[in-house]
PyMOL CGO cylinders between C-alpha atoms (Angstrom):
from pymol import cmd
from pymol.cgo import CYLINDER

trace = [
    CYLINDER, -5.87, 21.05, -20.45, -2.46, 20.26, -18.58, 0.3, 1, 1, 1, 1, 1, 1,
    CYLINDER, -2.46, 20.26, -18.58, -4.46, 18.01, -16.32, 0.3, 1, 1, 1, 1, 1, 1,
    CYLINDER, -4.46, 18.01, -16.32, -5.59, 16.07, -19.48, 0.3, 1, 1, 1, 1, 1, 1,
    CYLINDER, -5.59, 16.07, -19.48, -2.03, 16.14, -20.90, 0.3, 1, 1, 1, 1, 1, 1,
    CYLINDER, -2.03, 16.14, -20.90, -0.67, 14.67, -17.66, 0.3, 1, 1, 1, 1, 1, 1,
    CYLINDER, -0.67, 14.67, -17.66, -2.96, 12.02, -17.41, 0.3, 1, 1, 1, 1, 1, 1,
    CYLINDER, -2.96, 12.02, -17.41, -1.94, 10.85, -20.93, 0.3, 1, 1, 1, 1, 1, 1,
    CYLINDER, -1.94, 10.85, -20.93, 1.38, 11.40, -20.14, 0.3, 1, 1, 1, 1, 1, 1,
    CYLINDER, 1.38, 11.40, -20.14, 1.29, 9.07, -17.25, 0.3, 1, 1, 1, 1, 1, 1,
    CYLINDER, 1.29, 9.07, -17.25, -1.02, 6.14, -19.49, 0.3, 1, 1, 1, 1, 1, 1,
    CYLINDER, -1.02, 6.14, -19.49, 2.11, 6.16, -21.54, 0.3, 1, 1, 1, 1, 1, 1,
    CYLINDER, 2.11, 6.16, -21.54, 5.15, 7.52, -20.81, 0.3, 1, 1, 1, 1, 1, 1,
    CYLINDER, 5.15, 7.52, -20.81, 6.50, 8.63, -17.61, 0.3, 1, 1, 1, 1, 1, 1,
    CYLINDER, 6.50, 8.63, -17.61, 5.17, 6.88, -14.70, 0.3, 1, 1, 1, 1, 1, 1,
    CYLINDER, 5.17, 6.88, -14.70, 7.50, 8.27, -12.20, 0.3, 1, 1, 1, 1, 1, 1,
    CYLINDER, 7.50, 8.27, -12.20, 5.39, 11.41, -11.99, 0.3, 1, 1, 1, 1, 1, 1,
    CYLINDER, 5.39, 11.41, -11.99, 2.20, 9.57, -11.66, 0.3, 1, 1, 1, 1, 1, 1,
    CYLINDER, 2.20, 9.57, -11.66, 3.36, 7.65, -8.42, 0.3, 1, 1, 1, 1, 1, 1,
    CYLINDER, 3.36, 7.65, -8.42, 2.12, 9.25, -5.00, 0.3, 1, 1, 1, 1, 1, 1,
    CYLINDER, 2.12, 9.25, -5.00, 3.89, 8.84, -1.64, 0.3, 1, 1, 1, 1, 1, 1,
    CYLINDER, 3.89, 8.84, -1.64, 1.81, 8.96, 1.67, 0.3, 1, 1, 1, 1, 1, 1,
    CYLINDER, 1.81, 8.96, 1.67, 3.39, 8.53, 5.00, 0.3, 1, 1, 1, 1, 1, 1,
    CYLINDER, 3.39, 8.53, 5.00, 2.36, 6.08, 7.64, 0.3, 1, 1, 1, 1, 1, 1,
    CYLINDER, 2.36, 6.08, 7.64, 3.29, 5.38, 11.05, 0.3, 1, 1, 1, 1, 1, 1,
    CYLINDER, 3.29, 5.38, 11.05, 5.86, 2.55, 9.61, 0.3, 1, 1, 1, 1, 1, 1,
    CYLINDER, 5.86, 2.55, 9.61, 7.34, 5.35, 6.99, 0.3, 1, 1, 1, 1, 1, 1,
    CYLINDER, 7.34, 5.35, 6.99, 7.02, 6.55, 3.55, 0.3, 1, 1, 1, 1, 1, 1,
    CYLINDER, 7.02, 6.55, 3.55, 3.98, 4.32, 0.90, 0.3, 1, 1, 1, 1, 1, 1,
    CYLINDER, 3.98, 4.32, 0.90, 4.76, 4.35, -2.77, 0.3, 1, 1, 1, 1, 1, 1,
    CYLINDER, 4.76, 4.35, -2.77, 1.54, 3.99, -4.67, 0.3, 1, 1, 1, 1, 1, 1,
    CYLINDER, 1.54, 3.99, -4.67, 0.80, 4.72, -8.33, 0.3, 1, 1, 1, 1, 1, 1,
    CYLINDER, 0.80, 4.72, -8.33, -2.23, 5.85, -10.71, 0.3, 1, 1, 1, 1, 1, 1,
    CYLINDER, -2.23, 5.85, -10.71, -4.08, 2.73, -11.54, 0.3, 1, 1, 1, 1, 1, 1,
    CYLINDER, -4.08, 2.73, -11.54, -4.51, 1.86, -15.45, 0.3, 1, 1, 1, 1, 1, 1,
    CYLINDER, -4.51, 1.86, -15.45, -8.13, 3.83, -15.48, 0.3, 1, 1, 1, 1, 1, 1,
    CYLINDER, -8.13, 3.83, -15.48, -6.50, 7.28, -14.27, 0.3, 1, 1, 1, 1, 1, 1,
    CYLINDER, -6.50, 7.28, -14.27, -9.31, 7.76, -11.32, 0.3, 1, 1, 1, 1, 1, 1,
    CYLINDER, -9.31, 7.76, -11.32, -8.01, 6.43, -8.53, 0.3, 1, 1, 1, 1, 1, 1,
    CYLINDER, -8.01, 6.43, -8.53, -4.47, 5.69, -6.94, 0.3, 1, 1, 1, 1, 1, 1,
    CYLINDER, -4.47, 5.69, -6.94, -3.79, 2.18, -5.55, 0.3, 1, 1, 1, 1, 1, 1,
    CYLINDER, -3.79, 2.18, -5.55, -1.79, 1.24, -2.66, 0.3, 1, 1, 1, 1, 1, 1,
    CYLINDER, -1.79, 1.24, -2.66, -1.62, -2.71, -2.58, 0.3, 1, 1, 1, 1, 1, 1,
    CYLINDER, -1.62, -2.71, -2.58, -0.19, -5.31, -0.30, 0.3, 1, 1, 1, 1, 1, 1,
    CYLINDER, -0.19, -5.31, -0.30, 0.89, -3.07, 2.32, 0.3, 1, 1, 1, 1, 1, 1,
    CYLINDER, 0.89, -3.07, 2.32, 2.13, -4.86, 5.53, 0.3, 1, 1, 1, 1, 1, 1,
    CYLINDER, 2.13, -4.86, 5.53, 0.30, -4.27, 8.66, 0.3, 1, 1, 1, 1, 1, 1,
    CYLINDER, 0.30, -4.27, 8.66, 0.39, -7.05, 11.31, 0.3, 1, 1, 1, 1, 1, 1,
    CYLINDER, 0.39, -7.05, 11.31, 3.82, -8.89, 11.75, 0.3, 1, 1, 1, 1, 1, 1,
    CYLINDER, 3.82, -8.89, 11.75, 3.59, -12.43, 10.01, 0.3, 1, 1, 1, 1, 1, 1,
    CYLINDER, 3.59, -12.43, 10.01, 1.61, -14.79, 11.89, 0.3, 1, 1, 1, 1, 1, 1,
    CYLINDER, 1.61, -14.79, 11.89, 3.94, -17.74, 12.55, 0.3, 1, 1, 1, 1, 1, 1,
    CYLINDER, 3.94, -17.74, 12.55, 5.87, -19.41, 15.68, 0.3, 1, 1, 1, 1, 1, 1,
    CYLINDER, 5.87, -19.41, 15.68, 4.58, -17.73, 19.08, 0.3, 1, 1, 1, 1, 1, 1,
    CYLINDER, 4.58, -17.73, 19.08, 1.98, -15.54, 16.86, 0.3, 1, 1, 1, 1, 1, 1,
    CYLINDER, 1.98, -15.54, 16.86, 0.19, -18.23, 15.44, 0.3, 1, 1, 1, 1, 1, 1,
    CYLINDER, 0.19, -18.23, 15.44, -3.55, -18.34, 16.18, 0.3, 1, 1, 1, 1, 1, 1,
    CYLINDER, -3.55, -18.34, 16.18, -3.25, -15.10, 18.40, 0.3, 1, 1, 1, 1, 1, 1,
    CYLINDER, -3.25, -15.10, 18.40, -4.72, -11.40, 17.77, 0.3, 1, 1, 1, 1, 1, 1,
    CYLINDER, -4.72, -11.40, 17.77, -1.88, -9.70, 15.07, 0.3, 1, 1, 1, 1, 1, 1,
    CYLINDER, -1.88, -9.70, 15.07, 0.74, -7.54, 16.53, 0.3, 1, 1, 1, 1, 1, 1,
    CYLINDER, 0.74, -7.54, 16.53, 1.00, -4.68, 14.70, 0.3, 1, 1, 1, 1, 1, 1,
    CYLINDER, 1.00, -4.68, 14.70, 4.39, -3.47, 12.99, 0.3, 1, 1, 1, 1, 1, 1,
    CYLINDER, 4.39, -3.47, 12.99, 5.99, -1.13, 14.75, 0.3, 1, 1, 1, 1, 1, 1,
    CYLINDER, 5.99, -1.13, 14.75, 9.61, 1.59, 14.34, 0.3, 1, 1, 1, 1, 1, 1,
    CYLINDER, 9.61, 1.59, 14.34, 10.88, 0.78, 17.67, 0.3, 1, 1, 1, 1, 1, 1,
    CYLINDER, 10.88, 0.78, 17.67, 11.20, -3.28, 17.62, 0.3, 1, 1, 1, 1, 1, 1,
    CYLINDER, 11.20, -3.28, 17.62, 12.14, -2.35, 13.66, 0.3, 1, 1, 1, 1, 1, 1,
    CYLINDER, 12.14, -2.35, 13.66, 9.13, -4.76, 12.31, 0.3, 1, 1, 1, 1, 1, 1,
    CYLINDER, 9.13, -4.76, 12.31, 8.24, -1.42, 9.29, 0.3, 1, 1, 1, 1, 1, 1,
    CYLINDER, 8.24, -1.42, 9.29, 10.19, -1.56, 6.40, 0.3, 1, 1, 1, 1, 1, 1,
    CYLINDER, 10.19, -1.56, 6.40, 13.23, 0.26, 5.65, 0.3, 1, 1, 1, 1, 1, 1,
    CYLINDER, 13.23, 0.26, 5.65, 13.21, 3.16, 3.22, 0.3, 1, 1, 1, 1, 1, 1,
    CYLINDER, 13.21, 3.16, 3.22, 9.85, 3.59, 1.15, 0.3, 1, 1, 1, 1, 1, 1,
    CYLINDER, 9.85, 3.59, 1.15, 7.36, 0.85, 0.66, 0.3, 1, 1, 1, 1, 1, 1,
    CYLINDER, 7.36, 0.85, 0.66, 6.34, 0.12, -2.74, 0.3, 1, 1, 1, 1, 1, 1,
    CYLINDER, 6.34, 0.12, -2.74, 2.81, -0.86, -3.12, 0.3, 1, 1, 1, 1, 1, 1,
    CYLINDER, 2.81, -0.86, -3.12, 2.82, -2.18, -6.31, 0.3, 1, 1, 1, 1, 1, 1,
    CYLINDER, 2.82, -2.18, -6.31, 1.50, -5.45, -6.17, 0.3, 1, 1, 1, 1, 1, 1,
    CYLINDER, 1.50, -5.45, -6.17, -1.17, -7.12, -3.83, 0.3, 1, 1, 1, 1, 1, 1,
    CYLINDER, -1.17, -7.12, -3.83, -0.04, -9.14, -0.66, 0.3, 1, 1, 1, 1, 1, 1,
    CYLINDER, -0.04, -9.14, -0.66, 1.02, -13.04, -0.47, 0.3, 1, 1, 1, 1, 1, 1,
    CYLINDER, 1.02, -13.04, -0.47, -2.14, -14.94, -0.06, 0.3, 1, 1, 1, 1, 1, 1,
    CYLINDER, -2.14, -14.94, -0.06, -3.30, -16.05, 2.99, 0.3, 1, 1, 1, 1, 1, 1,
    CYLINDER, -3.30, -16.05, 2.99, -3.65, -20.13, 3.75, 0.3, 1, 1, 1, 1, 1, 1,
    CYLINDER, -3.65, -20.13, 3.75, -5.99, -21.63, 1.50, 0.3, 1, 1, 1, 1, 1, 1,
    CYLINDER, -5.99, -21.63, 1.50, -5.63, -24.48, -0.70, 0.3, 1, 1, 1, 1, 1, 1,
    CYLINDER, -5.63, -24.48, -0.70, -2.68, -24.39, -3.17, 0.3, 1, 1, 1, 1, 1, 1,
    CYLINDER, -2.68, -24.39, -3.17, 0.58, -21.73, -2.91, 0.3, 1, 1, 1, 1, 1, 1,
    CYLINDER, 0.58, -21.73, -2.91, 0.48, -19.33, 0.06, 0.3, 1, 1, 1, 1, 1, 1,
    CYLINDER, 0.48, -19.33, 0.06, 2.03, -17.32, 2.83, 0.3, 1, 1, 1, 1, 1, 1,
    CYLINDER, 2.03, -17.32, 2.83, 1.58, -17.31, 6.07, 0.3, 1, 1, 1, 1, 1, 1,
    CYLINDER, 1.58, -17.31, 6.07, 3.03, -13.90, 6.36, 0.3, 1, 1, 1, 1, 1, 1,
    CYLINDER, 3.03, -13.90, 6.36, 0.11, -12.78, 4.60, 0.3, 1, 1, 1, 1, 1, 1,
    CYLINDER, 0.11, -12.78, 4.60, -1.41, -9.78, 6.88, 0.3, 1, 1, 1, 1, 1, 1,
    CYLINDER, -1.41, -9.78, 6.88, -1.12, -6.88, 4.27, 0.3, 1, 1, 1, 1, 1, 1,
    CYLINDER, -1.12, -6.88, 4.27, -4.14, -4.32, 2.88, 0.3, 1, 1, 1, 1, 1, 1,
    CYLINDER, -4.14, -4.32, 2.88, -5.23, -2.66, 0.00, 0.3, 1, 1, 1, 1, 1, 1,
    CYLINDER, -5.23, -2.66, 0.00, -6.42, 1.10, -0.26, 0.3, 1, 1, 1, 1, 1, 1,
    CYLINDER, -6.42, 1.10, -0.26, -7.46, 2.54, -3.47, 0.3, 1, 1, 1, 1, 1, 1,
    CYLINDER, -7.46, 2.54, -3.47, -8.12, 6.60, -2.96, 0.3, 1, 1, 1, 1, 1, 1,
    CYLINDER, -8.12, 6.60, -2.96, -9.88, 8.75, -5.47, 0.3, 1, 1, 1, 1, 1, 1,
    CYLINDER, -9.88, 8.75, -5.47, -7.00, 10.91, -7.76, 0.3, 1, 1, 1, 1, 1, 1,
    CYLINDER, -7.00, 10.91, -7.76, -8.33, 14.17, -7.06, 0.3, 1, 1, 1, 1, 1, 1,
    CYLINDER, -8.33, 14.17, -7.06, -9.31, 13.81, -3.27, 0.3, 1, 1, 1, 1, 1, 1,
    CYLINDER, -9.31, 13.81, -3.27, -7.76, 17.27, -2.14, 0.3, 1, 1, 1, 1, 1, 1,
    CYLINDER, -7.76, 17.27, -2.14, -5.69, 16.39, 1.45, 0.3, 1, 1, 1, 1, 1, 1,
    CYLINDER, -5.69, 16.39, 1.45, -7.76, 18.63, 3.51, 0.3, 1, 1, 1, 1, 1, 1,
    CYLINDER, -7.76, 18.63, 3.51, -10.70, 16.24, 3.37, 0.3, 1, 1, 1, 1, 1, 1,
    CYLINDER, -10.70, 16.24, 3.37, -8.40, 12.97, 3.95, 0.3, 1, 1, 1, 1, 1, 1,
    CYLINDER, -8.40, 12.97, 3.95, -9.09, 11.56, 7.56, 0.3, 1, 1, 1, 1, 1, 1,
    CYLINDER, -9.09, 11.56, 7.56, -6.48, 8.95, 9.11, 0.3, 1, 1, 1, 1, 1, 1,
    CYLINDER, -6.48, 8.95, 9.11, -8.46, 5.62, 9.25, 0.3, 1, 1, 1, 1, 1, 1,
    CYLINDER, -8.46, 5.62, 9.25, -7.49, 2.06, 11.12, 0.3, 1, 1, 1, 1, 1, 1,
    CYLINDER, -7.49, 2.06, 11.12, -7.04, -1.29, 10.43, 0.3, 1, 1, 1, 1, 1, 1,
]
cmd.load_cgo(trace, "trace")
């Protein structure tokens, strides 16, 4: 019943306890409760430093803590990444991925998983 009474609570009113923070090798991932209540979605997280200048058309470098290419603080994951070139408005700094992970997944069964 508090489960139930959380869930609500989250649809309506206080999203700040429905939001779920993982850590990654580049620091702390905000994510939140998507609008169904099943599943918690991390979107547009960075990955691969932005493909332009001496990176363009080569294999993506990965972000990394000691040249200080992760983010600072804790990323929110909020909205999906920049799209990638196409036709129409993009980025080129457009290397970022999605997870969505089930809401009651218990931690023990979570395996670390690559790009």
């Amino acid at each position: 019943m508090i489960y139930k009474a959380i869930v609500l609570t989250c649809g309506l009113l206080l999203t700040v306890y429905c939001e779920r923070i993982v850590q990654t090798h580049c620091g702390p991932v905000l994510g939140h409760i998507a609008t169904d209540h099943s599943i918690v979605e991390y979107l547009g997280i960075p990955y691969a430093k932005a493909p332009t200048k001496s990176r363009r058309w080569r294999k993506p470098e990965f972000l990394e803590r000691e040249d200080k290419s992760c983010w600072q603080g804790t990323f929110k994951a909020d909205n999906f990444g920049p799209l990638c070139p196409q036709r129409g408005d993009y980025n080129e700094d457009c290397l970022s991925i999605n997870v969505w992970t089930p809401l009651d997944v218990s931690r023990q069964r979570l395996k670390p998983g690559k790009v």
